[in-house]
GUKOLSE-507225 format. One record per atom (N, C-alpha, C): residue number from 1; x, y, z. Coordinates in nm, 4 decimals, padded with zeros to 6 digits. Example, Ala and Ser with C-alpha at 12.3 -4.5 7.8 and 13.67 -1.06 7.14 Angstrom:
<rec resi="1" u="01.3190" v="-00.5690" w="00.7800"/>
<rec resi="1" u="01.2300" v="-00.4500" w="00.7800"/>
<rec resi="1" u="01.3200" v="-00.3300" w="00.7800"/>
<rec resi="2" u="01.2850" v="-00.2250" w="00.7080"/>
<rec resi="2" u="01.3670" v="-00.1060" w="00.7140"/>
<rec resi="2" u="01.2900" v="00.0030" w="00.7870"/>
END
This chain:
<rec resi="1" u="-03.3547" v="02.6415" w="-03.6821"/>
<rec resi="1" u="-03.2118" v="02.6594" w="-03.6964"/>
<rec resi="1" u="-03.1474" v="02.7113" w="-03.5681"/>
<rec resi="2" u="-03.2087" v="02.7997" w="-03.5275"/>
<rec resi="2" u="-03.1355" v="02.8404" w="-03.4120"/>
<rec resi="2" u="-03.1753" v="02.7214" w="-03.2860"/>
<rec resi="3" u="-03.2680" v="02.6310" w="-03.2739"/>
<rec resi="3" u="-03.2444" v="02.5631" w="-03.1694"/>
<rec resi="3" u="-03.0583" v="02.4643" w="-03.1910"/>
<rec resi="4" u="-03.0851" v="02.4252" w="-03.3720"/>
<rec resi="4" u="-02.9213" v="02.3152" w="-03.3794"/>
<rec resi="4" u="-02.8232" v="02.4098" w="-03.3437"/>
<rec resi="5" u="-02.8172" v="02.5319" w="-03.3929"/>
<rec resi="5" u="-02.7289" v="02.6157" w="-03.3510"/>
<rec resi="5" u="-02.6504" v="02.6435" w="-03.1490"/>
<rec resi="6" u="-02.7673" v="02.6355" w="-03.1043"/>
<rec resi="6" u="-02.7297" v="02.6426" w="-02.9463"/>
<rec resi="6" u="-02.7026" v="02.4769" w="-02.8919"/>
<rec resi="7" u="-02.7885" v="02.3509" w="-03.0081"/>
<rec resi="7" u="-02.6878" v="02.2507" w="-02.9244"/>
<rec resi="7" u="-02.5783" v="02.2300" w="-03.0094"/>
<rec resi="8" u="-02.5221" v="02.2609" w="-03.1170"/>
<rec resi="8" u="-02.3753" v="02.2541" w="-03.1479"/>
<rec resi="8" u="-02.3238" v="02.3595" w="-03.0426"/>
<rec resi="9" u="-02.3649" v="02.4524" w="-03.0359"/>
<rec resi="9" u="-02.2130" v="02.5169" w="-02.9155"/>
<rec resi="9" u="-02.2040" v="02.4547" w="-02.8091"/>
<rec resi="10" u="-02.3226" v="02.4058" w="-02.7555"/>
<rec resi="10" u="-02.3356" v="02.3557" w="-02.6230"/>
<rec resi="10" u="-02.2494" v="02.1860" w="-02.6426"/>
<rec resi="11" u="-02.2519" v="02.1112" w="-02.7339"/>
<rec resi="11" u="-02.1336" v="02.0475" w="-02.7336"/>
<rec resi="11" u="-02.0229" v="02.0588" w="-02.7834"/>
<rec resi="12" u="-02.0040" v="02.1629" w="-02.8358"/>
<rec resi="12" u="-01.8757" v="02.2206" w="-02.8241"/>
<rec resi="12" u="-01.7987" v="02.2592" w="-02.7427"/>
<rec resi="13" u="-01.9085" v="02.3151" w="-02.6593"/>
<rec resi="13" u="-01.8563" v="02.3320" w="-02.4909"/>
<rec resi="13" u="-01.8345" v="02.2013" w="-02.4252"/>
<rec resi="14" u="-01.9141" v="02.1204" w="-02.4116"/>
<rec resi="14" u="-01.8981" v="02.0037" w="-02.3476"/>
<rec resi="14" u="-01.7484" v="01.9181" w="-02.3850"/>
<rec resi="15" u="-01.7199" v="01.9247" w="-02.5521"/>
<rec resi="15" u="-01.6078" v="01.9105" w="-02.5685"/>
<rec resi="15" u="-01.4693" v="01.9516" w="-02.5513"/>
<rec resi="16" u="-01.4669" v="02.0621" w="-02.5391"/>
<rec resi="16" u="-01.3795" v="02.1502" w="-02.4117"/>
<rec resi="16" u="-01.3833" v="02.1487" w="-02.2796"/>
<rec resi="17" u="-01.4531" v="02.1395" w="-02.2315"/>
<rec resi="17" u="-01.4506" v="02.1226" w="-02.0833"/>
<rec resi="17" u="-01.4061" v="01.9551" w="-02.0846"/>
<rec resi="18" u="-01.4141" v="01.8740" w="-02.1351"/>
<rec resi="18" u="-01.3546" v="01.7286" w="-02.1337"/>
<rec resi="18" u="-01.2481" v="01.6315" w="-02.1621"/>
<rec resi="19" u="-01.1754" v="01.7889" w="-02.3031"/>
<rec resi="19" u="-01.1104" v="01.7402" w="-02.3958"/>
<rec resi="19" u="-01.1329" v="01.6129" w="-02.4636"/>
<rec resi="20" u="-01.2576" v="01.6454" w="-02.5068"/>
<rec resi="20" u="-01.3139" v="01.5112" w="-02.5922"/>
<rec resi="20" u="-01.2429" v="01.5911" w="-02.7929"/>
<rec resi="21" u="-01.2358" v="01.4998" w="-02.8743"/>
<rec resi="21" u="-01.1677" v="01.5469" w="-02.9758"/>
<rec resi="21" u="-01.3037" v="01.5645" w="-03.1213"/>
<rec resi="22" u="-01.3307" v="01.6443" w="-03.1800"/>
<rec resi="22" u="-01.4402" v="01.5705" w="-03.2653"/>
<rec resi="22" u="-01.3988" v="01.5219" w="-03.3500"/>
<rec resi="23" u="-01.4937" v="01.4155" w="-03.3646"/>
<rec resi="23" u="-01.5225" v="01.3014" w="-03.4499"/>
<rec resi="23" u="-01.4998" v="01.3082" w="-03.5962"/>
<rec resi="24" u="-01.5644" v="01.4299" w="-03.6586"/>
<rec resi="24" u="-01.5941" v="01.4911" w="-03.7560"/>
<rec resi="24" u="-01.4040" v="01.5250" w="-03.8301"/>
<rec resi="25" u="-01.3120" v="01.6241" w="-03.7017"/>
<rec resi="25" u="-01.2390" v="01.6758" w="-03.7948"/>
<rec resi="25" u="-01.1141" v="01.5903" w="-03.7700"/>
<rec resi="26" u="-01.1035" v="01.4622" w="-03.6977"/>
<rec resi="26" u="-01.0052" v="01.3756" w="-03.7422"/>
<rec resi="26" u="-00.8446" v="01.4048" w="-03.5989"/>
<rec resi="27" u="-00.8462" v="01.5366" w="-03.5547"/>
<rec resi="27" u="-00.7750" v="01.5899" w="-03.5148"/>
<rec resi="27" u="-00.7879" v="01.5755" w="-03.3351"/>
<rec resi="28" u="-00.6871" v="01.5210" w="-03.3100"/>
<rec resi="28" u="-00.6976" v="01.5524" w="-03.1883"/>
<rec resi="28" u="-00.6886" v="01.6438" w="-03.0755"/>
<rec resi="29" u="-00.7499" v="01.6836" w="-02.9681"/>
<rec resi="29" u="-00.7355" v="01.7998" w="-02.9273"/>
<rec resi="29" u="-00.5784" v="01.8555" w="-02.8716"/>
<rec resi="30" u="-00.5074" v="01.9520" w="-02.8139"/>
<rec resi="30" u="-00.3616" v="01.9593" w="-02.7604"/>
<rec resi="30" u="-00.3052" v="01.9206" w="-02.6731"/>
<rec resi="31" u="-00.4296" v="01.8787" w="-02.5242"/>
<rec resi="31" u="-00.3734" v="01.8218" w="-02.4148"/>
<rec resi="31" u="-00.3336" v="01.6605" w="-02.4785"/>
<rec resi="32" u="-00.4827" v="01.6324" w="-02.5669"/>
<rec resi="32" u="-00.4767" v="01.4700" w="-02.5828"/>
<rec resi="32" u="-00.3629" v="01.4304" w="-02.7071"/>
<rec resi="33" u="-00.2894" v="01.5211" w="-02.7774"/>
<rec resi="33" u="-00.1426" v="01.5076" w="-02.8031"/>
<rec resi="33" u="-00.0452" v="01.4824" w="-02.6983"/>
<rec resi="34" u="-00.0162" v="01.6232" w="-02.6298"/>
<rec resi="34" u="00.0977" v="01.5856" w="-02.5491"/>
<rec resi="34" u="00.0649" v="01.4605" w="-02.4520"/>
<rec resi="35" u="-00.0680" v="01.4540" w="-02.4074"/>
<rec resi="35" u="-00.0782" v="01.3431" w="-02.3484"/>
<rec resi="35" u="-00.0164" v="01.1517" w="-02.4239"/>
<rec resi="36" u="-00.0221" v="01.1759" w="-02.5352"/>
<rec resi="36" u="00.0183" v="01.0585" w="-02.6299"/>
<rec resi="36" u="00.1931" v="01.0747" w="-02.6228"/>
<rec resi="37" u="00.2173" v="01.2214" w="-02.6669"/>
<rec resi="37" u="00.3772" v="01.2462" w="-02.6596"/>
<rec resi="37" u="00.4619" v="01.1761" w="-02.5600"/>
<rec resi="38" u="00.3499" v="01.2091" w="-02.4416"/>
<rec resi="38" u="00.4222" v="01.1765" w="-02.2549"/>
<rec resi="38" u="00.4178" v="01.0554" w="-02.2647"/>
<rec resi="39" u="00.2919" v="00.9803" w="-02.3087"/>
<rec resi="39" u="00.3511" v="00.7838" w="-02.2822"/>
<rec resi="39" u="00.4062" v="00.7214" w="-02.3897"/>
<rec resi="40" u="00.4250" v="00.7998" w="-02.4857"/>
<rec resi="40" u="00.5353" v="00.7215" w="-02.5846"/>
<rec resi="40" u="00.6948" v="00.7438" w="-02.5524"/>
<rec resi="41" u="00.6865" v="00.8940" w="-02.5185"/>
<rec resi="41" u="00.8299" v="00.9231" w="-02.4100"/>
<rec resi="41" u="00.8622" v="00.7856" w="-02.2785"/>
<rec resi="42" u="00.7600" v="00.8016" w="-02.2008"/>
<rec resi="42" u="00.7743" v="00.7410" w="-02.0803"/>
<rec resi="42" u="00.7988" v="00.5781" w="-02.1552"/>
<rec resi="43" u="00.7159" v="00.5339" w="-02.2468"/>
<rec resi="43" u="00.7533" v="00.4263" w="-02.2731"/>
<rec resi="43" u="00.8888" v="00.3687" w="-02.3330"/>
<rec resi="44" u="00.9571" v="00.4881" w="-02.4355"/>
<rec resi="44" u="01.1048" v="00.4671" w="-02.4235"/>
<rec resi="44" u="01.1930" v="00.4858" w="-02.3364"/>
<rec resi="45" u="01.1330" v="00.5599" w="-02.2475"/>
<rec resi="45" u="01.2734" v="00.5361" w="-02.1209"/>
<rec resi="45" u="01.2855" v="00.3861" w="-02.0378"/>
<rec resi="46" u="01.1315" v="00.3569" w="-02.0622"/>
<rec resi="46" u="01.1086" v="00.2314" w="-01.9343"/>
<rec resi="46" u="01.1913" v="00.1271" w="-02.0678"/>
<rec resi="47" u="01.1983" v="00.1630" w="-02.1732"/>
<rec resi="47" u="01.2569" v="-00.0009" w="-02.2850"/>
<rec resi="47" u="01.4081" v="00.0529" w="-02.2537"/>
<rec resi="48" u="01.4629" v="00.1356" w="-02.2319"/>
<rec resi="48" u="01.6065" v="00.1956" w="-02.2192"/>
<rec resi="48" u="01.6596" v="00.1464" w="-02.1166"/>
<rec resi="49" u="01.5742" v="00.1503" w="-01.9985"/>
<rec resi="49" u="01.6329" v="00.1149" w="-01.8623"/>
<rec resi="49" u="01.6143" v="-00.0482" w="-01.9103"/>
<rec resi="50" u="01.5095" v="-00.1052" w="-01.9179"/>
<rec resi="50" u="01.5200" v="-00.2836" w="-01.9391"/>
<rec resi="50" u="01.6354" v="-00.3398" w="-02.0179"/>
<rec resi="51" u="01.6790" v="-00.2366" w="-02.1323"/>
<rec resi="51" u="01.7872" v="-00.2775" w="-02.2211"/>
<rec resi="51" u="01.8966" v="-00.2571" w="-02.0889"/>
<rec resi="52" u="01.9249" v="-00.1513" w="-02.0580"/>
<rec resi="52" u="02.0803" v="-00.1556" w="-01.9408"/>
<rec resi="52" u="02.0440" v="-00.3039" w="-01.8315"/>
<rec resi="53" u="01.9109" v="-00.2922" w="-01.8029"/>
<rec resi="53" u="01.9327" v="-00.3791" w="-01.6690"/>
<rec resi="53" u="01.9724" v="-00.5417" w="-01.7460"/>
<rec resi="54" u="01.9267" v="-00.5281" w="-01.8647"/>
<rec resi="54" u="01.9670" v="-00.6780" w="-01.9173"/>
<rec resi="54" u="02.1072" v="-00.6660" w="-01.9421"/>
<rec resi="55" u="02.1989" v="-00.5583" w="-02.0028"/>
<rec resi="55" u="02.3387" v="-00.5713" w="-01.9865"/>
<rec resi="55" u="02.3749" v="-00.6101" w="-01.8994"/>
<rec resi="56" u="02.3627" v="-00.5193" w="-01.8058"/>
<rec resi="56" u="02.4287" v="-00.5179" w="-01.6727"/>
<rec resi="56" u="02.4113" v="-00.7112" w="-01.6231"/>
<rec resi="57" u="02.3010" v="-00.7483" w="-01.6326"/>
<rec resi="57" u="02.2762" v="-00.8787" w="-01.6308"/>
<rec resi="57" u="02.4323" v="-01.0059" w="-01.6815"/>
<rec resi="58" u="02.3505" v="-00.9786" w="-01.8141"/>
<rec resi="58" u="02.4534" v="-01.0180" w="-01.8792"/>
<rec resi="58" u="02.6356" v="-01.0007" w="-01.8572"/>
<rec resi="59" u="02.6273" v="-00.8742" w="-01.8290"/>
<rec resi="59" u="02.7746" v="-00.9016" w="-01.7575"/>
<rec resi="59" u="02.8380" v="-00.9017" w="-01.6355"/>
<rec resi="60" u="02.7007" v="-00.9709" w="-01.5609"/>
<rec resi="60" u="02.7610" v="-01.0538" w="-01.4200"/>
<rec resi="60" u="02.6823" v="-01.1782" w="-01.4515"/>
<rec resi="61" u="02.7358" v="-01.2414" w="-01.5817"/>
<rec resi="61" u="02.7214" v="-01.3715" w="-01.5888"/>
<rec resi="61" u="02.5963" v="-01.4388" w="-01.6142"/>
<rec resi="62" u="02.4860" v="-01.3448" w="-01.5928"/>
<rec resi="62" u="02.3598" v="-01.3724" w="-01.6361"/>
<rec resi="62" u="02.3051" v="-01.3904" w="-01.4648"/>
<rec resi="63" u="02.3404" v="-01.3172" w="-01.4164"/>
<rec resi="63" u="02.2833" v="-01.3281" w="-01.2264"/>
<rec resi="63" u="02.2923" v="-01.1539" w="-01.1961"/>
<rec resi="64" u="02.1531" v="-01.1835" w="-01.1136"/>
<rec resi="64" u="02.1274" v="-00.9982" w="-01.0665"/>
<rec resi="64" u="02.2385" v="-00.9502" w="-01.0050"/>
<rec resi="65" u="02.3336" v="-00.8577" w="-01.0492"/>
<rec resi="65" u="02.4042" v="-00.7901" w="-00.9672"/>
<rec resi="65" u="02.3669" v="-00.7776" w="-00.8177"/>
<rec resi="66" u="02.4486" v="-00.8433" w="-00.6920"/>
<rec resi="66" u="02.4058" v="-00.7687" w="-00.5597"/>
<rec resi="66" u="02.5201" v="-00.6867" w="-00.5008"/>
<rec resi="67" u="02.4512" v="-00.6244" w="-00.4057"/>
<rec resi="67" u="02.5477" v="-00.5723" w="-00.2818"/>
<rec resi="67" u="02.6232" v="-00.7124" w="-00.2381"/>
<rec resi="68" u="02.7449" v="-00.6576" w="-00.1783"/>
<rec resi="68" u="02.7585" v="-00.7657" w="-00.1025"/>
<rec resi="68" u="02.6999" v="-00.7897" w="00.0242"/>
<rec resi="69" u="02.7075" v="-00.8883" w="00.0838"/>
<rec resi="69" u="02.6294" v="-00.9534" w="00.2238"/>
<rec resi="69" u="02.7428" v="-00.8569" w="00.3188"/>
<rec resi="70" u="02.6673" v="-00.8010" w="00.4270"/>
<rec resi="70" u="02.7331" v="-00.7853" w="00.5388"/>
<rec resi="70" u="02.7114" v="-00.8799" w="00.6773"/>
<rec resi="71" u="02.8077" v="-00.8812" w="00.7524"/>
<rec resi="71" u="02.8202" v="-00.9385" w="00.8457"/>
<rec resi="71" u="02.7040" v="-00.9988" w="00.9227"/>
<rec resi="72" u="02.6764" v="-01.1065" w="00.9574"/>
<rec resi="72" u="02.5677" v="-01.1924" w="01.0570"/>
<rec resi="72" u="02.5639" v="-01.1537" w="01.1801"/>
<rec resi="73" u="02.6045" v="-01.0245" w="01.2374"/>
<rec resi="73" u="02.6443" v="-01.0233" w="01.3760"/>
<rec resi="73" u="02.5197" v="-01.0042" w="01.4363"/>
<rec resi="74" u="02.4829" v="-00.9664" w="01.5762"/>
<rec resi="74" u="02.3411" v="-00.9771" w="01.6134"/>
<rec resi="74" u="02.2804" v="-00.8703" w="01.5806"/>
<rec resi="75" u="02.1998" v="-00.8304" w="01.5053"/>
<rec resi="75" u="02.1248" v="-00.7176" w="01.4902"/>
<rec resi="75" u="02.0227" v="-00.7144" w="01.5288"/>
<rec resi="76" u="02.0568" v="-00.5255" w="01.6065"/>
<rec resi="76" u="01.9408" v="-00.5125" w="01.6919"/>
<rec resi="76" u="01.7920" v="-00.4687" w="01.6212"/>
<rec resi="77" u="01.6587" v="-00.5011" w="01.6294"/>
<rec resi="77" u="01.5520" v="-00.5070" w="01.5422"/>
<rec resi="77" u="01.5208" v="-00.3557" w="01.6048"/>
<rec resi="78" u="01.4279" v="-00.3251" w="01.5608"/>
<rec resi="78" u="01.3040" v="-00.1533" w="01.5591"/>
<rec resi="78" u="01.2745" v="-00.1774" w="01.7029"/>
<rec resi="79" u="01.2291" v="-00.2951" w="01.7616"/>
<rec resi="79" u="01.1759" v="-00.3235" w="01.8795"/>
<rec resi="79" u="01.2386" v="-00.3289" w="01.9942"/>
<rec resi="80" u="01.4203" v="-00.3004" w="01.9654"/>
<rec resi="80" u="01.5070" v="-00.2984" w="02.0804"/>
<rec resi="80" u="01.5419" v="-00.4578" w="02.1279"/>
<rec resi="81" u="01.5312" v="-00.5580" w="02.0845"/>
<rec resi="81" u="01.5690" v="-00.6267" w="02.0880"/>
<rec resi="81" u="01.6624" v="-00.7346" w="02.0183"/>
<rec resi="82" u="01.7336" v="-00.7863" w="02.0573"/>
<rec resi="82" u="01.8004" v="-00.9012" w="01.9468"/>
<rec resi="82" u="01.7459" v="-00.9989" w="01.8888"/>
<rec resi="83" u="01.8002" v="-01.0751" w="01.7923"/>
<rec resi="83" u="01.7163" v="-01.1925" w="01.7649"/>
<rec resi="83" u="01.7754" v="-01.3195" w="01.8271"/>
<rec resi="84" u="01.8611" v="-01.3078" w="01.9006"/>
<rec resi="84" u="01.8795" v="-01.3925" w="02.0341"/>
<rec resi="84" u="01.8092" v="-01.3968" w="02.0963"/>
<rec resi="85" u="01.7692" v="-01.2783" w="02.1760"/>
<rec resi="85" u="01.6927" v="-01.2781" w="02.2716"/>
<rec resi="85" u="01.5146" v="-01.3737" w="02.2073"/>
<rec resi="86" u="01.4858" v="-01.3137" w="02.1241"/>
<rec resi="86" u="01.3747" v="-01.3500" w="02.0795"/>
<rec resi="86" u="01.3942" v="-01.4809" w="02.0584"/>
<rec resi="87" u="01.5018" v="-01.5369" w="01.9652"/>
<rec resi="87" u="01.4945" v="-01.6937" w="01.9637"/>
<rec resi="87" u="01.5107" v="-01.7595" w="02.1214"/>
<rec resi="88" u="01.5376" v="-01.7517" w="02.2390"/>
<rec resi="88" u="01.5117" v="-01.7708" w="02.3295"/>
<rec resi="88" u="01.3688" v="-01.7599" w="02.4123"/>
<rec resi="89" u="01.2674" v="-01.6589" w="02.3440"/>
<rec resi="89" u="01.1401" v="-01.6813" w="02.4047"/>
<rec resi="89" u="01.0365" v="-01.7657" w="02.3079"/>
<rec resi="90" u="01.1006" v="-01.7762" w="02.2068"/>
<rec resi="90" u="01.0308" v="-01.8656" w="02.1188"/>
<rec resi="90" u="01.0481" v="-02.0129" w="02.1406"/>
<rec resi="91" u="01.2062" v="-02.0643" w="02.2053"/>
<rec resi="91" u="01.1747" v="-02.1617" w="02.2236"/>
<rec resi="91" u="01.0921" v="-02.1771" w="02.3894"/>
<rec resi="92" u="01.0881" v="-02.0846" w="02.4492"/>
<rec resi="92" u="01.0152" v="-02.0829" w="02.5761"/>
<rec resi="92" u="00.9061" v="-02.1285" w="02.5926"/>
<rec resi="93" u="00.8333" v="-02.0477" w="02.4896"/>
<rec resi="93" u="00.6811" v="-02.0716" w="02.4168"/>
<rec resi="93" u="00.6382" v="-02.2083" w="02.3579"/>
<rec resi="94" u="00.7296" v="-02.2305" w="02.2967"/>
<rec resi="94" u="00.7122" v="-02.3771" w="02.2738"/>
<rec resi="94" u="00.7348" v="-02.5199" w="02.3662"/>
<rec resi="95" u="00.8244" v="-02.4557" w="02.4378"/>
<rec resi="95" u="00.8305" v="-02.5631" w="02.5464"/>
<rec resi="95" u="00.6792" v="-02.6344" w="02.6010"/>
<rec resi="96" u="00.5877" v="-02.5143" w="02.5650"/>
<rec resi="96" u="00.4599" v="-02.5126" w="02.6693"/>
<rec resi="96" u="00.4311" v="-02.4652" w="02.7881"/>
<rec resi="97" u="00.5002" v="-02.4006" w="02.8634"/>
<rec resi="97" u="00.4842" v="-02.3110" w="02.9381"/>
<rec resi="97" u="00.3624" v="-02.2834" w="02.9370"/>
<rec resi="98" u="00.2830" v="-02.3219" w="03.0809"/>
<rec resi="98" u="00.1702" v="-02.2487" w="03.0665"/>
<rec resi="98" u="00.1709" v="-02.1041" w="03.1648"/>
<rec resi="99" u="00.0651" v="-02.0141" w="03.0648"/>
<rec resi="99" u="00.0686" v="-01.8395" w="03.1245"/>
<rec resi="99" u="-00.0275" v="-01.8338" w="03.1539"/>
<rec resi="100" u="-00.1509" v="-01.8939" w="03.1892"/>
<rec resi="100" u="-00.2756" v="-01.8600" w="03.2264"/>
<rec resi="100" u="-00.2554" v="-01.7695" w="03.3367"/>
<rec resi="101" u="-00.3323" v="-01.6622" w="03.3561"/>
<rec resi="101" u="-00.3568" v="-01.6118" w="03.4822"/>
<rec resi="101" u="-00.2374" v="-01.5336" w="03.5312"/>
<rec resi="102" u="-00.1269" v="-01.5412" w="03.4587"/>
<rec resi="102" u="-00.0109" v="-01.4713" w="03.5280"/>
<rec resi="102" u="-00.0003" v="-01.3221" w="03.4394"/>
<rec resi="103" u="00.0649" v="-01.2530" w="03.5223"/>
<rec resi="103" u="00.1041" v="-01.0582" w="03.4667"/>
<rec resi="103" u="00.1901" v="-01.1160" w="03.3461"/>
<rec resi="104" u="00.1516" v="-01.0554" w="03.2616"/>
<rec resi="104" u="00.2500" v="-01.0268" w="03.1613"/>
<rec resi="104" u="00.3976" v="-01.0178" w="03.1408"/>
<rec resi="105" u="00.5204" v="-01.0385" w="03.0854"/>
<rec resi="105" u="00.6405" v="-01.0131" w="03.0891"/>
<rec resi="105" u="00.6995" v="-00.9077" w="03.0213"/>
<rec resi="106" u="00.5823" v="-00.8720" w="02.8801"/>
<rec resi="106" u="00.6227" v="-00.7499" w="02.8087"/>
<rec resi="106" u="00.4981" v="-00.7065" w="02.8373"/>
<rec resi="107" u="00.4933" v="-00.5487" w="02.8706"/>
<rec resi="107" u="00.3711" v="-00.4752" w="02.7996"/>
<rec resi="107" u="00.4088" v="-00.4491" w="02.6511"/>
<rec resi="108" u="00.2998" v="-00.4431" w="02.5880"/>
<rec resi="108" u="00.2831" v="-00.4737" w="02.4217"/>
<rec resi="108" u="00.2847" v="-00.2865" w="02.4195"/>
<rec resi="109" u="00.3581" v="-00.2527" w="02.3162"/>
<rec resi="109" u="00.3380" v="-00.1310" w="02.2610"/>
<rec resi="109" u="00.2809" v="-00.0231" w="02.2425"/>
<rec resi="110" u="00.2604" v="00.1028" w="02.3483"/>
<rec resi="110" u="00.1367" v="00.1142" w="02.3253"/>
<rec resi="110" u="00.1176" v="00.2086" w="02.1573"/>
<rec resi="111" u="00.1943" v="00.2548" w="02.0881"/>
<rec resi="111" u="00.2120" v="00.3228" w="01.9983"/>
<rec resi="111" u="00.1388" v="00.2026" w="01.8673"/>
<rec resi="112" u="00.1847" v="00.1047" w="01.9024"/>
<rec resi="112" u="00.1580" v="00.0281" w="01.7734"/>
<rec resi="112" u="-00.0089" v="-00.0279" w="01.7833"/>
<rec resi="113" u="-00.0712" v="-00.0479" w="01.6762"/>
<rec resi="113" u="-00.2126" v="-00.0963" w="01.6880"/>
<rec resi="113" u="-00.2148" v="-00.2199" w="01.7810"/>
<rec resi="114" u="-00.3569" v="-00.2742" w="01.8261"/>
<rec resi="114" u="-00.3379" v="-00.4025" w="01.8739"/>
<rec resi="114" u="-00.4299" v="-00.5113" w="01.7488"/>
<rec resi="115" u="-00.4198" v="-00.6138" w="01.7393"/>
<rec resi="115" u="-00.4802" v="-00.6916" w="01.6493"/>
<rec resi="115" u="-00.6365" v="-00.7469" w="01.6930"/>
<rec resi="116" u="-00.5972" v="-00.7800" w="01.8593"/>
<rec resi="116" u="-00.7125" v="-00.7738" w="01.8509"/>
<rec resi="116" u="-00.7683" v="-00.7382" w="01.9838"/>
<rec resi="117" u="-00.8744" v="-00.7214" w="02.0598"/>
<rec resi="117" u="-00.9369" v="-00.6106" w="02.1600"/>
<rec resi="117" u="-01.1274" v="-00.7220" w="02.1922"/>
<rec resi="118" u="-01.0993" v="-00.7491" w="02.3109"/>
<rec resi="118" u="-01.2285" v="-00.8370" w="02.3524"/>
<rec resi="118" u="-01.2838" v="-00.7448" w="02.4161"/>
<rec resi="119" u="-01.4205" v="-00.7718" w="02.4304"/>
<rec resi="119" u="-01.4896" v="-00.7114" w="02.5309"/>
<rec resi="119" u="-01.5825" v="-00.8189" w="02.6156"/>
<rec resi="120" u="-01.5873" v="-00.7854" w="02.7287"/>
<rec resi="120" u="-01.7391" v="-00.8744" w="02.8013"/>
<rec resi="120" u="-01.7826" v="-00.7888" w="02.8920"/>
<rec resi="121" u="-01.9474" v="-00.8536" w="02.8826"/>
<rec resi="121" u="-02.0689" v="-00.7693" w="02.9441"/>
<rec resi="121" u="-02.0700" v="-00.8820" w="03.0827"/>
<rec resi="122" u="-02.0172" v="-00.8077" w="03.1771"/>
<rec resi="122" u="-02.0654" v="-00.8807" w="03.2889"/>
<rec resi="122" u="-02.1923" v="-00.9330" w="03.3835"/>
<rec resi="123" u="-02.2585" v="-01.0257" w="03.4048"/>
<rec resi="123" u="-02.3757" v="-00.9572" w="03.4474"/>
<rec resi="123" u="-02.4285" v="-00.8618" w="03.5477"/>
<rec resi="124" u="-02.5025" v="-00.7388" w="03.5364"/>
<rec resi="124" u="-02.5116" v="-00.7048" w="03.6517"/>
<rec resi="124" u="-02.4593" v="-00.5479" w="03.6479"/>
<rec resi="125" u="-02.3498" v="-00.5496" w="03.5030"/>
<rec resi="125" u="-02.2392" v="-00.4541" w="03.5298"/>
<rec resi="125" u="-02.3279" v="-00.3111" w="03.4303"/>
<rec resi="126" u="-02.2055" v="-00.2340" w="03.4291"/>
<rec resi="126" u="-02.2861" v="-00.1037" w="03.3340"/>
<rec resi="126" u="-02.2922" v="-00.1290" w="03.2165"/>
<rec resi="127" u="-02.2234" v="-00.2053" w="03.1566"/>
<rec resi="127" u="-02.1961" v="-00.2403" w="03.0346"/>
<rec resi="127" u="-02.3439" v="-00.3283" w="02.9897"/>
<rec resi="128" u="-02.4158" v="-00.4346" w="03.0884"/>
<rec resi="128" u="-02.5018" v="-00.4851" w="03.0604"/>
<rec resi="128" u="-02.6276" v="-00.4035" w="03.0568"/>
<rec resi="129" u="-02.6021" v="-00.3327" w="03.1293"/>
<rec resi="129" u="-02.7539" v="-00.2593" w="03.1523"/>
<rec resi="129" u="-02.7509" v="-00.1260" w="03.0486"/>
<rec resi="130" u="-02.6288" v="-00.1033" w="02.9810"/>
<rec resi="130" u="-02.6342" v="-00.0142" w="02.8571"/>
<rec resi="130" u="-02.6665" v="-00.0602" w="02.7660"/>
<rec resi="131" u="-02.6683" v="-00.1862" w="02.7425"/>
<rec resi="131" u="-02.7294" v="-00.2533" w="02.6503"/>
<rec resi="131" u="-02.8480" v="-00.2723" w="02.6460"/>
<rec resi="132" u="-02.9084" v="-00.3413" w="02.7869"/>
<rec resi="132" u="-03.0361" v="-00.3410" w="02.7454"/>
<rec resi="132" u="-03.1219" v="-00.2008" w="02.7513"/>
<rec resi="133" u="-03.0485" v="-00.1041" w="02.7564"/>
<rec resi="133" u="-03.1064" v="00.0278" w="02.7832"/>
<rec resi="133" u="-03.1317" v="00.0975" w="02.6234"/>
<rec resi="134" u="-03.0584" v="00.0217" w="02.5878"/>
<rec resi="134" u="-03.0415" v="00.0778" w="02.4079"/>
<rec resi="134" u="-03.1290" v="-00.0018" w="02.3243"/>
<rec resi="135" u="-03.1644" v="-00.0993" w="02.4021"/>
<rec resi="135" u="-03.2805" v="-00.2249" w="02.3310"/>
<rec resi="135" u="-03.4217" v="-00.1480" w="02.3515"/>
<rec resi="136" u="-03.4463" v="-00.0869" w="02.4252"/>
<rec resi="136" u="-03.5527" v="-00.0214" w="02.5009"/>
<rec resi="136" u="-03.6621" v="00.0931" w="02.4048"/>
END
């Protein structure tokens, strides 16, 4: 008797520390109430708001309410540039222009990541002979 005795407390404990509910008395524990309370709440607010957004729908004709459009004028992007300017190196680029071998016209960002980053082992160089030094 006293061994059933120490594993009923001991899952009794286990059932507290988990908020598991027992089986036996039908009842659920208090967190795992309010926890039921909170998404039946949360779930009538989210059907409350769908009911307004379908009014609101409905009385602009059955089309999403917008802002209105503001002006097309040139806006300047995050990058300091226009999109003039840019549609001008795009068609540059396409022209075919070849850049082999020449300096750059922008340095690229240094704040922002780069996508992508080569490396080569020259022969001869430190880079080669760290390698085979690590093979060793």
């Amino acid at each position: 008797d006293k061994i059933s005795i120490t594993i009923r407390i001991r899952l009794l404990a286990i059932q507290e520390k988990y908020h598991i509910a027992n089986p036996h008395s039908g009842l659920l524990s208090s967190k795992n109430r309010m926890e039921q309370t909170d998404k039946s709440s949360k779930q009538a607010k989210k059907e409350e708001a769908r009911r307004l957004k379908r009014k609101r729908i409905e009385e602009a004709g059955g089309v999403r309410p917008r802002a209105p459009k503001k002006d097309n004028e040139a806006k300047k992007s995050k990058g300091g540039q226009s999109n003039e300017k840019r549609r001008q190196k795009q068609n540059l680029q396409q022209e075919g222009r070849h850049r082999f071998g020449r300096v750059m016209e922008h340095v690229p960002c240094p704040n922002k990541a780069r996508k992508h980053t080569i490396s080569i082992a020259v022969p001869g160089s430190v880079v080669t002979n760290r390698q085979t030094h690590e093979l060793r």
